[in-house]
N, C-alpha and C positions, 0 to 999 in steps of 0.2 A: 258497863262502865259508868261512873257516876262521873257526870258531867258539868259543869258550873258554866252558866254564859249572864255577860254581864251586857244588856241591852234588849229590847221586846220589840224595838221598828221591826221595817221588811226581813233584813237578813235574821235579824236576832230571834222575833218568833216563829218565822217559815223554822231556822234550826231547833228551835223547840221544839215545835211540832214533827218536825222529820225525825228528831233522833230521839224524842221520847215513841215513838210508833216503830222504832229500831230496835226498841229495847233497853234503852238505856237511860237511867236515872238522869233528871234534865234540875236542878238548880237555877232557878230567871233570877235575875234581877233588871232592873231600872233606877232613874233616877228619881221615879215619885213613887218609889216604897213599896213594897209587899201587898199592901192592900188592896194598889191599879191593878197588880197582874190575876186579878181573881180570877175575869172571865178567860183566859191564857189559862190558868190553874184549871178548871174546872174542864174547859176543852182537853185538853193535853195530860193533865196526870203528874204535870211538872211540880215543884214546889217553888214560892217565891220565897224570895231569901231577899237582902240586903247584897251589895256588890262585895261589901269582904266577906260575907260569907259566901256567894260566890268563887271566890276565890281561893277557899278554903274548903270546896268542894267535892274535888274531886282530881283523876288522871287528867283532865283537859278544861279547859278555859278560857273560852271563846270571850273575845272583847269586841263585841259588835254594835260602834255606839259612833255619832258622827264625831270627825277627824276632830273638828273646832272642839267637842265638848272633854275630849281624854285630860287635859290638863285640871278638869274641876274632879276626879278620882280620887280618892284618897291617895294620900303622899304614900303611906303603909298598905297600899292594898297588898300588895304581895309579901311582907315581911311575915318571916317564920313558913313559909309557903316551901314546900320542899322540891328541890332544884330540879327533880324528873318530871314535876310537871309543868306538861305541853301550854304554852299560851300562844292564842293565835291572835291574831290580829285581823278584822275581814274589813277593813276602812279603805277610806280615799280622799281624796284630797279635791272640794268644792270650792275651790275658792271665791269665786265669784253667784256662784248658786246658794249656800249655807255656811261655808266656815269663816270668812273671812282671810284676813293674811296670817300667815305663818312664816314666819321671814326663813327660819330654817330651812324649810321646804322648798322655798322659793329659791335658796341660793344652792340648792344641788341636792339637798339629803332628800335621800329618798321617804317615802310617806309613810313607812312601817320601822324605818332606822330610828326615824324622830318619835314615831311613838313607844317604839323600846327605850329612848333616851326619858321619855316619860315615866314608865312604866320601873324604870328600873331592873329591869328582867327581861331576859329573851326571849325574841317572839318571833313566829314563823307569820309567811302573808299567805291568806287562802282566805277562799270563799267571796273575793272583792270582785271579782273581774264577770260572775254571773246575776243577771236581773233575777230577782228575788223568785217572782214568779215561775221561770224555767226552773229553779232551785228546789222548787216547792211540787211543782208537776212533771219535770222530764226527765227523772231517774230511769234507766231503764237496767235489766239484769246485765251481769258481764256476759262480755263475749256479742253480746247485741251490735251487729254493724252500724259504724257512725256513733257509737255512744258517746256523749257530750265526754270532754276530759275538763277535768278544772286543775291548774298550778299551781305548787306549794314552795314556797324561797321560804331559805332558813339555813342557821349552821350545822342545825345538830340533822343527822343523817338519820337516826334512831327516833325524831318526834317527829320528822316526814314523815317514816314510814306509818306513826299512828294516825298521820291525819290521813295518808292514803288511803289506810282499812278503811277511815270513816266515810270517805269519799266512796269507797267500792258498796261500803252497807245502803248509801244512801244515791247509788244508780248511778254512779259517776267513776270514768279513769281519773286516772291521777297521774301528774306530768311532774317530775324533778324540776324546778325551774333558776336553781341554782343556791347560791347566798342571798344573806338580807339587801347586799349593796347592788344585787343585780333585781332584785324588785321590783324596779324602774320596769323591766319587761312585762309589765301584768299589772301597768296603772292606766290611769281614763287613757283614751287619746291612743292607746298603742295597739296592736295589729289584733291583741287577744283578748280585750277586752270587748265583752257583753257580745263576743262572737259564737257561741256555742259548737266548737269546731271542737272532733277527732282526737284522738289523744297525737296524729302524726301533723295534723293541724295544727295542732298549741304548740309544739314541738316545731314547726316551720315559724308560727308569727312570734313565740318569742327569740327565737334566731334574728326574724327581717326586723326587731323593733329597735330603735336609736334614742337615746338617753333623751336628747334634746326636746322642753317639754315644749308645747306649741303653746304659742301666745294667748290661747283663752283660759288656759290652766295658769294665768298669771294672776291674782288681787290686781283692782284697781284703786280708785284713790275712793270711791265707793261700795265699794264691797263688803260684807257679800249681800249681794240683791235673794229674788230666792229661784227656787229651778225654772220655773217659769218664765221670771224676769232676773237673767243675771246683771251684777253691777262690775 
């Protein structure tokens, strides 16, 4: 499958790296152009591209880039972009770490509703709730007891299931974890996040998790400080 992902951080080239060694044609982008992603090019096999060409890539399209920065994207990135293909979304919501405030987010929308309000186009939430590094090293074959499961929220029932195959290619179950509005179950803070639990695991913590976000996932009147020092 040819694959477009528009980001090179942690998640964005751990899945370069993972899915171009999968087999599948890997399209990078970034925001400082084709010519950073050399040495990612040269490791991985991938090609750099620009983010609309990203986008115009391929069956899937990964947007793995921080929450704060999605609104500087092109207005068009997706226009002309045809409607069966997959976009994911693998973000989160720092606010007092790196993004600053989002007032949308802040007054109940969930952190991948607003970046489809962004984006203009549907998008499913995956790949946010695992530290990059397990992402990158604890695939294990199916069937393997305890295999890590990672959550896919979304409407369409038919680009789950493509991101599930991707998840099984790349050592991991994959858990239904409902619509975009129930998201909320598989952001910071909630029972399944950065836990590396079971596929009956994720299945229990996104059950026990409660919309209500806790107070440090709030902007202050200083924010955002950075992960080390948040404001």
């Amino acid at each position: 499958m040819n694959i477009g992902i528009i980001g090179s951080g942690f998640i964005g080239g751990t899945l370069t790296r993972r899915l171009s060694t999968a087999g599948h044609k890997v399209f990078v982008a970034n925001s400082r152009g084709p010519a950073s992603l050399a040495k990612l090019v040269a490791e991985t096999g991938a090609t750099a591209v620009t983010a609309r060409e990203a986008a115009r890539s391929g069956g899937v399209v990964i947007v793995a880039i921080q929450e704060g920065k999605v609104p500087d994207l092109p207005k068009d990135l997706f226009d002309g972009v045809a409607s069966e293909v997959v976009v994911v979304d693998t973000g989160n919501y720092y606010p007092r770490q790196r993004d600053g405030k989002i007032a949308a987010i802040e007054n109940g929308m969930t952190e991948s509703s607003w970046v489809e309000s962004q984006l203009g186009r549907p998008v499913l939430k995956a790949f946010n709730n695992i530290y990059w590094q397990h992402l990158l090293e604890s695939g294990k074959p199916a069937g393997t007891r305890g295999r890590i499961a990672l959550p896919v929220a979304g409407e369409s029932a038919a680009a789950k299931a493509v991101v599930v195959r991707l998840f099984d290619e790349l050592g991991f179950d994959g858990v239904d974890a409902g619509s975009l509005d129930e998201s909320w179950r598989q952001q910071p803070a909630t029972p399944v996040y950065g836990t590396d639990l079971d596929a009956d695991g994720v299945r229990r913590a996104l059950a026990g998790a409660t919309p209500e976000r806790k107070s440090e996932w709030y902007a202050t009147g200083n924010s955002p400080g950075t992960l080390d020092n948040p404001a």
